[in-house]
C-alpha positions in Angstrom: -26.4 76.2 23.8 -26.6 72.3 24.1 -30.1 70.6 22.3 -31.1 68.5 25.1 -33.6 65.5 24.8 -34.6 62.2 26.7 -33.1 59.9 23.8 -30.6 60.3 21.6 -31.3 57.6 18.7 -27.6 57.1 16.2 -29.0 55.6 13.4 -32.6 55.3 11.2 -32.5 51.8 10.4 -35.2 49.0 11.9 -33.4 49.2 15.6 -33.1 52.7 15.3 -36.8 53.5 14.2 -38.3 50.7 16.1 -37.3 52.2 19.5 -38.0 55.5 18.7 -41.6 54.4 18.0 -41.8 52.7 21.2 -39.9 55.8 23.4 -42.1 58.3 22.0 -44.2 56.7 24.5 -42.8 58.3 27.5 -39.9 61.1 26.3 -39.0 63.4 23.9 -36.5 61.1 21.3 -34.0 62.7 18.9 -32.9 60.4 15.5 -29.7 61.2 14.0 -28.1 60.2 11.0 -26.0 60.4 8.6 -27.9 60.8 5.1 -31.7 60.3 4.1 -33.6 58.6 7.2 -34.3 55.7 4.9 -30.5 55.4 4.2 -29.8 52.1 6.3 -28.6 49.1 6.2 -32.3 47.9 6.6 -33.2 49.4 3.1 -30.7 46.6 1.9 -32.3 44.0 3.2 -33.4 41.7 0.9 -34.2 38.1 2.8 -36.1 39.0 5.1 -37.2 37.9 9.2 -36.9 34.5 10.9 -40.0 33.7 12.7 -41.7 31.0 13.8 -45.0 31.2 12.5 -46.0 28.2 11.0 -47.8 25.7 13.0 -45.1 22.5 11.8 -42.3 24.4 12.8 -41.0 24.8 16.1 -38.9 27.0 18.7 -37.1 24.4 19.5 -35.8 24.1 16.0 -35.3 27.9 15.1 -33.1 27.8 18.5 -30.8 24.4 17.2 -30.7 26.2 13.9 -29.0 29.2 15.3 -26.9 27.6 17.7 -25.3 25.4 14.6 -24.5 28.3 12.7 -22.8 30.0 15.7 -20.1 27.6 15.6 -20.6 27.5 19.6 -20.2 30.9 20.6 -24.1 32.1 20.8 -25.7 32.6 24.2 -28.2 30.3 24.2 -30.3 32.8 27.0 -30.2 35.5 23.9 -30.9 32.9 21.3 -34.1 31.3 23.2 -35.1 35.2 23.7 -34.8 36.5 20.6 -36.5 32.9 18.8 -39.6 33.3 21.3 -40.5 37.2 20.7 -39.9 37.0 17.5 -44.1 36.6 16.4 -44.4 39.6 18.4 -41.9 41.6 16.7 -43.7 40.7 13.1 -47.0 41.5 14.3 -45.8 45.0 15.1 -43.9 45.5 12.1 -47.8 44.8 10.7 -49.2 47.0 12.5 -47.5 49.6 11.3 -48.3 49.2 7.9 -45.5 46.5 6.7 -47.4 44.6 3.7 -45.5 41.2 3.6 -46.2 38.6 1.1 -49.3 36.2 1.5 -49.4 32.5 0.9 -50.8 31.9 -2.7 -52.6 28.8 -0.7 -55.1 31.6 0.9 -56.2 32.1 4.6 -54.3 35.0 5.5 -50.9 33.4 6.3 -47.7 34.8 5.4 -45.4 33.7 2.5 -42.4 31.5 4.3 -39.0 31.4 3.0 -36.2 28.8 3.3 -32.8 30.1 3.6 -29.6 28.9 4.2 -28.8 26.9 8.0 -32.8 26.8 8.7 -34.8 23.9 8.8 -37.8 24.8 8.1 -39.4 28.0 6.0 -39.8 31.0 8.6 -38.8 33.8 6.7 -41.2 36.2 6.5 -40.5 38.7 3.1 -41.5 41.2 0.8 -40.5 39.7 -2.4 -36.6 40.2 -2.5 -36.8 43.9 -0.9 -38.2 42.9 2.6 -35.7 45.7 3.8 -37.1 48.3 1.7 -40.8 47.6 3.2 -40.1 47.7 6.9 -38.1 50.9 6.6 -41.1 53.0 4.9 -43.7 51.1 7.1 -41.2 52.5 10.2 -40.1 55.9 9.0 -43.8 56.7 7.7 -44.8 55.4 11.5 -42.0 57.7 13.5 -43.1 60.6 11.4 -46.4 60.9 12.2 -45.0 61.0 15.8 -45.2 64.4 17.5 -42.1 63.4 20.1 -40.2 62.0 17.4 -37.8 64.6 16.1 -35.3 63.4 13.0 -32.2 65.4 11.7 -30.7 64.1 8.6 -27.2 64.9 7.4 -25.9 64.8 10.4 -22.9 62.8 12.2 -21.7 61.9 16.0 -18.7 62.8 16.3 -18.2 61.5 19.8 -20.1 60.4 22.4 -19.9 63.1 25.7 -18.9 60.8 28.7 -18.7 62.7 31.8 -15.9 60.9 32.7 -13.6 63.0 30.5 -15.3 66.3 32.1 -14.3 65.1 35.9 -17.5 63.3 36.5 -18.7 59.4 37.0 -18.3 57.0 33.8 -21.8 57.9 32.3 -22.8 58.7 28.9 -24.5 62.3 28.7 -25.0 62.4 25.1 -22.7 63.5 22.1 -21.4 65.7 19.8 -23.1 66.0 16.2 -21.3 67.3 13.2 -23.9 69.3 10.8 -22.4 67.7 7.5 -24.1 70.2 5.2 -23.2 73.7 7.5 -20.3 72.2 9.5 -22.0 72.9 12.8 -20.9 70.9 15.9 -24.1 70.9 18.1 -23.7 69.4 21.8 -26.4 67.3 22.2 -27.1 65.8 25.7 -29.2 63.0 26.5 -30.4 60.8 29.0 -29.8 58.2 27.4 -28.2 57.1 24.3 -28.4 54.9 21.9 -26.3 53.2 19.2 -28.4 52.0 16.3 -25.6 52.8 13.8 -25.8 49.2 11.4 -22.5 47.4 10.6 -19.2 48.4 8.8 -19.1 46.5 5.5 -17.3 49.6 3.9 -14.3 48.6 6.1 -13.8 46.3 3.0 -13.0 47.0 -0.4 -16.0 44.5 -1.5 -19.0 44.8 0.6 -22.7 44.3 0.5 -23.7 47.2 2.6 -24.7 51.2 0.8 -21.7 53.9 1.9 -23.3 54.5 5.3 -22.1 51.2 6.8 -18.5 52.6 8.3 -19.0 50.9 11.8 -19.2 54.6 13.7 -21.2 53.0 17.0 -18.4 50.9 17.7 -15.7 52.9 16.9 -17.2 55.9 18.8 -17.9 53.2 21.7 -14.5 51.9 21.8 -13.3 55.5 22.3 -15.1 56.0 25.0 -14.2 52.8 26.7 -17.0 50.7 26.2 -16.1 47.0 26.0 -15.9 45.3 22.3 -16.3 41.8 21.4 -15.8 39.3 18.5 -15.1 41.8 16.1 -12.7 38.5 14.1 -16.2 37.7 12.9 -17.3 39.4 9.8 -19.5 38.1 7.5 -18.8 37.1 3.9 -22.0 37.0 2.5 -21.4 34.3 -0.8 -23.2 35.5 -3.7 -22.9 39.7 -4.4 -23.1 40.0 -7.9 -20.0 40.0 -10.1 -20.2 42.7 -13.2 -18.0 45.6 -13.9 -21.0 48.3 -13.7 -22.6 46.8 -10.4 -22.0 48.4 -7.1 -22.5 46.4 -3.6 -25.6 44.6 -4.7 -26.7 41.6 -3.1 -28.0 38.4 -4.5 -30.1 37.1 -1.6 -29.5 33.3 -0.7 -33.3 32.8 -0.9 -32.2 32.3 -4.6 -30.1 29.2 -3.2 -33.2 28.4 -0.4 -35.5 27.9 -3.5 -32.9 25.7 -5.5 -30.3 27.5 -7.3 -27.3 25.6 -7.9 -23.4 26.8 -7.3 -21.2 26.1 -10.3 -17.8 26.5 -11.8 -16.2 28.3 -14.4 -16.6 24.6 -16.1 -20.4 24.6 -15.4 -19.9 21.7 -12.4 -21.9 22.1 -9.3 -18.9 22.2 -6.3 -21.2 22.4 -3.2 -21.6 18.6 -2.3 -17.6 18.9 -2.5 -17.8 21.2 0.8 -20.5 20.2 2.7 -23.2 18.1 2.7 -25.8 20.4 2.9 -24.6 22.0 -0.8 -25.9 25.7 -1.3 -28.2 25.4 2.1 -24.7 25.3 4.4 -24.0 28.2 6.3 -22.9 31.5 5.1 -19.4 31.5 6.3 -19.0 27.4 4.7 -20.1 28.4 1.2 -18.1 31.4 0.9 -15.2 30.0 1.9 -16.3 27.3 -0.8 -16.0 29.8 -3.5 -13.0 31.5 -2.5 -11.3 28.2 -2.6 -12.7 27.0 -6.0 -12.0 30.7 -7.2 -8.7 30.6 -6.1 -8.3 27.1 -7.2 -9.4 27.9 -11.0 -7.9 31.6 -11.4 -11.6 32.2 -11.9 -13.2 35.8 -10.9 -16.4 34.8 -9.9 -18.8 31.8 -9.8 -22.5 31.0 -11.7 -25.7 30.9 -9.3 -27.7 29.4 -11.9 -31.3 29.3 -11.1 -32.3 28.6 -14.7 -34.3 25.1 -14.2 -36.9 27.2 -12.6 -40.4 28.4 -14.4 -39.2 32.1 -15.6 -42.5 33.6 -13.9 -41.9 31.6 -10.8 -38.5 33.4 -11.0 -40.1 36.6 -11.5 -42.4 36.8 -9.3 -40.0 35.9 -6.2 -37.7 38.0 -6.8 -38.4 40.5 -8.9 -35.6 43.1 -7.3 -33.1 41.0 -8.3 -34.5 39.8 -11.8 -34.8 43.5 -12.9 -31.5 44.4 -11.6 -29.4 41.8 -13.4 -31.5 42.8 -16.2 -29.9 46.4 -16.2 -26.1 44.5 -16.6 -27.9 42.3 -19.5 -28.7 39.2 -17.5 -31.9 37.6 -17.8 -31.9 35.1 -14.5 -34.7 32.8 -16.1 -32.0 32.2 -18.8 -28.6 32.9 -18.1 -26.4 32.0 -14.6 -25.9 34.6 -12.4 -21.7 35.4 -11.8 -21.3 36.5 -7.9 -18.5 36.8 -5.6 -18.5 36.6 -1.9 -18.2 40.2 -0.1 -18.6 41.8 3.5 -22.0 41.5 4.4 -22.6 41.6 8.4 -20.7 42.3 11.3 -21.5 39.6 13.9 -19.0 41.1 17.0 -19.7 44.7 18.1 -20.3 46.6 21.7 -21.2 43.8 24.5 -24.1 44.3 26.0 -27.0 42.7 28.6 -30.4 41.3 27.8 -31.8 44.7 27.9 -29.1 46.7 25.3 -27.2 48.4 28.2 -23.3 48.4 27.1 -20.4 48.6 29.6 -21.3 52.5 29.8 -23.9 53.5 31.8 -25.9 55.4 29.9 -25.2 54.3 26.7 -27.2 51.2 25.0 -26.5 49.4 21.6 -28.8 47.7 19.6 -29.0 46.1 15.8 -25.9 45.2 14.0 -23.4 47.7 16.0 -24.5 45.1 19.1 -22.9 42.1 20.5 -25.6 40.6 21.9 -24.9 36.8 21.7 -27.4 36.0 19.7 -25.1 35.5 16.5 -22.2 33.6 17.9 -19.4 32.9 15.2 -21.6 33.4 12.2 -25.1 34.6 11.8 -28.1 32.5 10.6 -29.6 34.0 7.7 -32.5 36.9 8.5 -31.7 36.4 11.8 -30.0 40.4 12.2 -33.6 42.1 11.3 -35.0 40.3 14.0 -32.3 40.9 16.5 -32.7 44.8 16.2 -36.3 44.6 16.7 -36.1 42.5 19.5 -33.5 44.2 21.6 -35.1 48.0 20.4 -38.6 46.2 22.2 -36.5 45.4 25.1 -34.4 48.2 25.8 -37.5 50.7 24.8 -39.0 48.7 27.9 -36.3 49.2 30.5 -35.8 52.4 29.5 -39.7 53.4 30.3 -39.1 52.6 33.8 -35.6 53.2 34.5 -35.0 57.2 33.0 -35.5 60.6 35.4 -36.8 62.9 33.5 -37.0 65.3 36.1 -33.1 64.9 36.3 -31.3 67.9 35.0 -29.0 67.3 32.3 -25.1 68.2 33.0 -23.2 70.8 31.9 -20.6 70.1 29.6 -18.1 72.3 27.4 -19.6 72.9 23.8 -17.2 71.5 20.5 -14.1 72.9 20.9 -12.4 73.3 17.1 -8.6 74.6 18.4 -6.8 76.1 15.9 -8.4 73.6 12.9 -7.9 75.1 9.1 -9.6 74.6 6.4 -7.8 71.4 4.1 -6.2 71.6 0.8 -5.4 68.4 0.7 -8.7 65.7 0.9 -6.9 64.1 -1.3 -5.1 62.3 1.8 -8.9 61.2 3.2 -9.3 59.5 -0.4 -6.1 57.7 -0.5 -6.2 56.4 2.9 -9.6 55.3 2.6 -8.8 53.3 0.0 -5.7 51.8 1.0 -7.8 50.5 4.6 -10.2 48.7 2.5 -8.1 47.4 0.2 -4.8 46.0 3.0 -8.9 44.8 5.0 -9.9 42.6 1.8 -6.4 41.3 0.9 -5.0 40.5 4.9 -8.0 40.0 6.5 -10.7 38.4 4.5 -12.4 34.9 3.9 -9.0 33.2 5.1 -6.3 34.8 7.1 -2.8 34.0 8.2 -0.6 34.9 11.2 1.5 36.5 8.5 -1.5 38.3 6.5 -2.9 39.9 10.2 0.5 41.3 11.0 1.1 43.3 7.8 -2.4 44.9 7.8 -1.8 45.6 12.2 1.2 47.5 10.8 0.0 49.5 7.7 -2.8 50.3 9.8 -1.5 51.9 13.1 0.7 54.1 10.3 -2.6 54.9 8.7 -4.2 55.8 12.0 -0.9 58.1 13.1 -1.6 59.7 9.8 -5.3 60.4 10.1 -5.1 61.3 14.0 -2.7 64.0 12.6 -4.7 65.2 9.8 -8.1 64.9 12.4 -6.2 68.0 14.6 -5.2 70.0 12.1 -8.0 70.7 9.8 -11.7 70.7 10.3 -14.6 68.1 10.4 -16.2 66.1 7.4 -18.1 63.4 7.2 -15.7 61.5 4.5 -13.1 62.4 7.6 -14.7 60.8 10.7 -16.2 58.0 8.5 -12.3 57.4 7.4 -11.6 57.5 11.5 -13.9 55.1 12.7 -13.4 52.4 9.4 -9.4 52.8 10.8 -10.4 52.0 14.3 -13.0 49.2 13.0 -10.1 47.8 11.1 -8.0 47.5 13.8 -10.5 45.8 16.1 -11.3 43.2 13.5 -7.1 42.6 13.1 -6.3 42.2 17.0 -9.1 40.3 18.1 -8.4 38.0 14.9 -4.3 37.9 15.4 -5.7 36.9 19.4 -7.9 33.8 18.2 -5.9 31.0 17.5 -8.0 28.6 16.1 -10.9 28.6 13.2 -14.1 28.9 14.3 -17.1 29.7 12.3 -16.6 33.2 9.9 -12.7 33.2 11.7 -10.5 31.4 9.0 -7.2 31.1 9.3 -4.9 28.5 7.7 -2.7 29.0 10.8 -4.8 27.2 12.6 -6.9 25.3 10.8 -8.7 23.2 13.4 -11.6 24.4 15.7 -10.5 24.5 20.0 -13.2 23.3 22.1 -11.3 25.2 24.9 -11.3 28.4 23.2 -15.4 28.7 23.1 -16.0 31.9 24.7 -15.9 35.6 23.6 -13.3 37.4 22.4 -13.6 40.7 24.3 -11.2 44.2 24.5 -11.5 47.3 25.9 -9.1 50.5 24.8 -6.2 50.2 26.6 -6.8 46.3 27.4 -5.4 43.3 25.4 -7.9 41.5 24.2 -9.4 38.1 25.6 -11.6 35.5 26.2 -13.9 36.0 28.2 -14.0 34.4 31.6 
């Protein structure tokens, strides 16, 4: 017996929950995903969201901000969009209960951050855990909704497409794994939605908490939805560097508030990349540090942010301060070491100004999205903001555009075949580890010709091998997150073996220099070669 509802929400982070506040409006919404309902990318978050708010800033500049960092690739429609709701987007987020900091000058306003790429302080924030804050203010918000249902611990597997049944090319829903019971329930919607964050965990050294394996795209790409610019992954530059420290961030507001770069010999290096220093974009100062790493032998770099008041320190970021404290390093004091690692993915599954993908049916919104808005390289804090615009905007097309007095279709429940029971996991760890690692090593901060077609080789074997062990034994979570960071990996390699040029977070020494005639999308479709876009 299929659960049926009006929409079927992938994912609890700010796109996810957003939308389902707004859709609870007019249908019955079902939230699934993986772990905890605060287990998100969002809860990561530690910048915050890019908004316009203060009176000597402008549109106008938030848009030219954007545009620079996207090396030429945003859509300036999306950019202009997502720049001129953003107030809106804030002031919901405050109405439901998301305390941001307040300017010590009084009056009400909110506390403005500079970060990297932004001229001007628009960054609204909670300390250094803004991420933390809007996911409570959300989930405690969707909870007290009586249309909102949520299951945690469970998985898509796939979506349903009735395609594959005989039927038109729609999306009617998809089939959720019960990762605690290991029950397959058909769920059927009418319409669903990919809110599933990014997939840092594609790479060995990532920003993002275990969740981040990139299932909306993967899962989208299976069905044959249309991919694009998956070459550009962000590097975020400073994670920090300690032996006991897992994935945690070091937000660039550090650098925003004047925290200098500096070698293993203690020398500032920015000024010798850009002339912008630390406030360059993301992609130029990680590529800065892999170079001077690789230069000096060094493992890491110092953020130093010691010629700062120690309570000024403390009291912006406070997350940070007490979590380098744990490893024994007092930021007011001591440099911080860090080393670039995934952070965002800026390509994902195309879709319009209103979240629709190439699926009807199906919508994407947050990080698993290409939108446009984020070009070759995302402006800092700009992602927050993207999934609460595009949740507003899809929540409002959908309000007017679902039947709800359509039936839903009849599809064949889960079919398991003749699946065992394995004795031999250890193949998902192994193969896990061995995409992440060939990912960071072939296809990281800089890339060759050479580097992309060792990791396309050792990953199609890896893919043979977990296809195989996918129809023979049954479902786990550790196995369909190990298929989908496979077929992730293997989007990022062809569309960035396709590019041949460097543009924005795409490095590759190959081809060093940046082709004006190459400014468009690169977009792919299972089955298709990829391309630029016409």
């Amino acid at each position: 017996m299929a659960t049926t509802c009006d929409f079927l929400i992938l994912g609890s982070g700010i796109a996810g929950l957003s939308f389902a506040l707004e859709a609870a409006k007019f249908g019955d919404v079902l939230v699934v995903t993986k772990r905890s309902a605060e287990e998100s990318n969002t809860k990561y978050a530690q910048g915050g969201v890019a908004a316009v708010l203060d009176p000597a800033d402008t549109f106008e500049a938030h848009i030219k901000d954007t545009l620079v960092a996207g090396a030429g690739l945003c859509h300036e429609r999306v950019v202009e969009i997502c720049v001129k709701e953003a107030p809106a987007r804030i002031g919901l987020l405050q109405a439901v209960g998301a305390r941001f900091d307040k300017s010590h000058a009084g009056g009400g306003e909110l506390d403005l951050h500079l970060e990297g790429g932004h001229s001007a302080r628009r960054v609204v924030h909670v300390g250094d855990m803004t991420g933390r804050e809007i996911e409570r203010a959300l989930l405690d918000a969707v909870q007290r909704e009586p249309r909102v249902r949520i299951l945690e611990d469970h998985m898509a597997i796939d979506l349903i497409t009735l395609a594959k049944y005989g039927g038109p090319e729609v999306c009617a829903g998809a089939y959720v794994l019960d990762t605690a019971g290991g029950k397959i329930t058909t769920v059927l919607a009418r319409a669903t939605i990919l809110a599933t964050g990014g997939a840092g965990k594609v790479y060995l050294y990532t920003t993002n908490p275990d969740v981040a394996t990139g299932d909306g795209v993967a899962m989208a790409y299976r069905a044959g939805a249309e991919i694009a610019n998956m070459e550009f992954y962000q590097f975020h530059p400073t994670c920090l560097y300690h032996p006991q420290a897992k994935t945690f961030l070091i937000t660039e507001a550090l650098r925003g508030e004047g925290a200098i770069l500096r070698d293993a010999q203690n020398r500032p290096f920015m000024r010798d990349h850009h002339p912008s220093a630390e406030l360059a974009p993301r992609d130029v100062v990680a590529r800065a540090i892999d170079y001077e790493m690789k230069k000096t032998g060094a493992d890491h770099v110092w953020l130093d942010i010691t010629d700062k008041k120690p309570a000024f320190v403390r009291e912006r970021f406070p997350g940070i301060y007490s979590e380098c404290l744990k490893f024994g390093i007092d930021i007011t004091t001591q440099p911080i070491p860090v080393v670039p690692a995934a952070h965002y993915m800026c390509g994902g599954v195309t879709t319009d100004l209103e979240g629709r993908t190439s699926i009807p049916g199906l919508w994407a919104i947050g990080e698993c999205a290409s939108t446009g808005l984020h070009g070759a390289n995302r402006l800092a804090s700009n992602s927050l903001l993207e999934g609460l615009v595009f949740a507003h905007r899809a929540a409002q097309a959908l309000s007017t555009s679902v039947d709800q007095k359509k039936p839903h279709p009849s599809v064949p429940d889960w079919d398991a075949g003749r699946a065992g029971t394995s004795d031999e996991a250890v193949v998902i760890t192994h193969n896990w580890d061995e995409v992440r690692r060939l990912m960071w090593n072939y296809v990281g901060i800089v890339r060759s010709d050479k580097r992309l077609k060792r990791a396309a080789r050792r990953v199609s074997l890896l893919q043979d091998e977990i296809q195989e062990y996918y129809w023979t034994y049954f479902i786990t979570r550790d196995l369909l997150e190990l298929r989908n960071i496979a077929t992730v990996a293997q989007l990022i390699i062809d569309c960035a073996s396709f590019r041949r040029e460097s543009r924005g977070l795409h490095y590759t020494i190959d081809f060093p220099d940046t082709d004006d005639k190459l400014a468009r999308d690169t977009v792919q479709k299972r089955g298709v070669t990829p391309h630029l876009r016409a």
